[in-house]
C-alpha positions, 0 to 999 in steps of 0.5 A, spaced: 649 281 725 655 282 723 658 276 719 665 276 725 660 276 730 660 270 734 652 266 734 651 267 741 654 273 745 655 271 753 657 277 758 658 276 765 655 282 769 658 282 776 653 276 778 649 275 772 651 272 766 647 274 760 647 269 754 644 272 747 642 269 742 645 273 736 642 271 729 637 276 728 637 275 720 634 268 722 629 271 727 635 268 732 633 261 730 637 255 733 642 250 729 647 246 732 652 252 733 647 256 738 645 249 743 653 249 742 655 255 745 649 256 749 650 250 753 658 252 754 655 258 757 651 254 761 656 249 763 661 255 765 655 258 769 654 253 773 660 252 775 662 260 777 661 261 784 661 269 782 655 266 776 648 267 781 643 268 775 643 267 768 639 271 764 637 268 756 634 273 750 635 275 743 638 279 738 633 284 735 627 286 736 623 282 732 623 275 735 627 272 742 627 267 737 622 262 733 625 255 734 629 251 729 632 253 724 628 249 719 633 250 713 638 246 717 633 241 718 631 242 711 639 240 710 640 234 714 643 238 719 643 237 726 641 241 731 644 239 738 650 240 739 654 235 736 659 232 742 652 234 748 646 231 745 643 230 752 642 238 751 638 238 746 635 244 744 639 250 743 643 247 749 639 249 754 632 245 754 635 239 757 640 243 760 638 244 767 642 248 772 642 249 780 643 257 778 636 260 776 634 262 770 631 268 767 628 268 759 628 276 757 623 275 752 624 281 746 620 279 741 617 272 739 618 266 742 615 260 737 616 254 736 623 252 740 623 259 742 618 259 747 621 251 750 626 256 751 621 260 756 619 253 759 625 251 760 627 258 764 625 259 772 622 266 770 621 270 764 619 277 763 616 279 755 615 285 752 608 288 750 609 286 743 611 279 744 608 272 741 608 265 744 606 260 740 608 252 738 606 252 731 610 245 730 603 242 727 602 246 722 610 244 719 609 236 720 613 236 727 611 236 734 614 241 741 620 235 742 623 240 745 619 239 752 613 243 749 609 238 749 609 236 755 612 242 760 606 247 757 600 242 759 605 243 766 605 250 767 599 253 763 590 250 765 591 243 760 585 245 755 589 252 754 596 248 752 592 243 748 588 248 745 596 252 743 598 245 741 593 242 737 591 249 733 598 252 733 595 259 735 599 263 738 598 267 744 599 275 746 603 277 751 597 279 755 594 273 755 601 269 758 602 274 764 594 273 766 596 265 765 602 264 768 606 263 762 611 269 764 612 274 770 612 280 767 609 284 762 614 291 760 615 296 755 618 294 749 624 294 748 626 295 756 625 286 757 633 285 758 633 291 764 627 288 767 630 282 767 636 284 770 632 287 775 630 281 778 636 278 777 638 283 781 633 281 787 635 274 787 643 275 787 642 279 793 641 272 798 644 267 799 647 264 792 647 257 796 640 257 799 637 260 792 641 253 788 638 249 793 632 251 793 631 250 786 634 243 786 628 242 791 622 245 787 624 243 780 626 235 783 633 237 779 638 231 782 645 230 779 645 235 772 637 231 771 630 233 772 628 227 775 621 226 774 621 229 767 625 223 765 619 220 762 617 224 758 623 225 755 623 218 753 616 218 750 619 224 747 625 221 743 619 215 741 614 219 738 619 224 734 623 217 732 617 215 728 615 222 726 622 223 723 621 218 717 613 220 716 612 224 709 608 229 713 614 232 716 619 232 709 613 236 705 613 241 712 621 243 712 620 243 705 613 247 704 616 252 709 623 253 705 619 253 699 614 258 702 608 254 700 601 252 704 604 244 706 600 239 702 598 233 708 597 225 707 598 223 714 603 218 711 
């Protein structure tokens, strides 16, 4: 990326608006400038009448985007965007809005990476691309809606297995599973993914908006009966913020060392 460009490029393709996240030096990680800009271009989205579909991906080829940015953390930083919290995650994870939504996945989606793919309506992946929840394996835990929306969209032992052993999975085994839509040539996801947002653009943008609120239980800007498990979310990630663990995961990560655990 070059330093003058922005961290997240927004463009309006007649009734798409594409949102690329642009830190491909960071394997597109997420710090509070993404979820700001992001949730911005999402904000605008839903309140463009010419905006029908948004298409989310990554800068680069070697990751859609791999989560957090640990080092931020490492910081003391914030990751949301500071004036829209309720956003959470790169703005985008508890952002839900009534046009569809379509991850094109280029590369890896780990971590917060592939909660954006859960957040999304659809996804379309390349060939090579991973999908993962690794937060274990650094002391923290999917607070971004993995852990409750993968054991939704995936069989439950599947989703367990990904949450506790932080093994990730191939782009084969997500098409077979349900996890993404497509599986396409790399380096062809954003045509792909155009492609179909192309199909539902087509039809009638009211009809589509009220379809999803329907399906999605999306009411007033909330996903109702997620409610809940953003609650015990925030919970469990309170108690897990003081936790020795997680300071000796974002550190052994920074220091790029094996984490060494007390459960304390």
């Amino acid at each position: 990326m070059n330093a003058t460009e922005p961290v997240v490029l927004v463009e309006q393709r007649r009734h798409i608006l594409v949102i690329t996240l642009n830190r491909p030096e960071a394997r597109n990680a997420i710090n509070a400038e993404v979820s700001t800009l992001v949730g911005e271009a999402l904000v605008h989205a839903d309140a463009d009448r010419e905006v029908r579909v948004v298409v989310l991906t990554g800068a680069g080829t070697l990751a859609f985007c791999a989560g957090a940015d640990l080092k931020a953390v490492a910081r003391g930083e914030t990751l949301f965007a500071p004036e829209h919290p309720e956003w959470r995650i790169a703005g985008y994870v508890g952002h839900p809005i009534s046009k569809p939504t379509i991850a094109a996945v280029n590369g890896a989606a780990l971590a917060g990476g592939l909660e954006l793919v859960l957040a999304s309506d659809l996804a379309v992946s390349v060939e090579s691309a991973t999908f993962g929840l690794p937060e274990v394996s650094r002391g923290l835990f999917a607070a971004a809606g993995g852990a409750f929306r993968l054991p939704h969209d995936l069989p439950r032992k599947i989703a367990m297995e990904m949450i506790f052993t932080a093994e990730p999975i191939d782009a084969a085994r997500a098409l077979r599973l349900g996890l993404v839509n497509q599986v396409v040539a790399d380096g062809t996801a954003l045509d792909a993914a155009m492609a179909l947002a192309e199909k539902i653009a087509e039809n009638a943008p009211l009809a589509v908006q009220a379809s999803k609120r329907v399906a999605t239980g999306l009411y007033d800007g909330r996903v109702t009966n997620e409610a809940g498990a953003w609650r015990h979310t925030d919970e469990e990630q309170a108690r897990l913020r003081v936790s020795r663990d997680l300071k000796e995961g974002v550190t052994s990560f920074v220091e790029k060392r094996p984490p060494v655990w007390q459960a304390q």
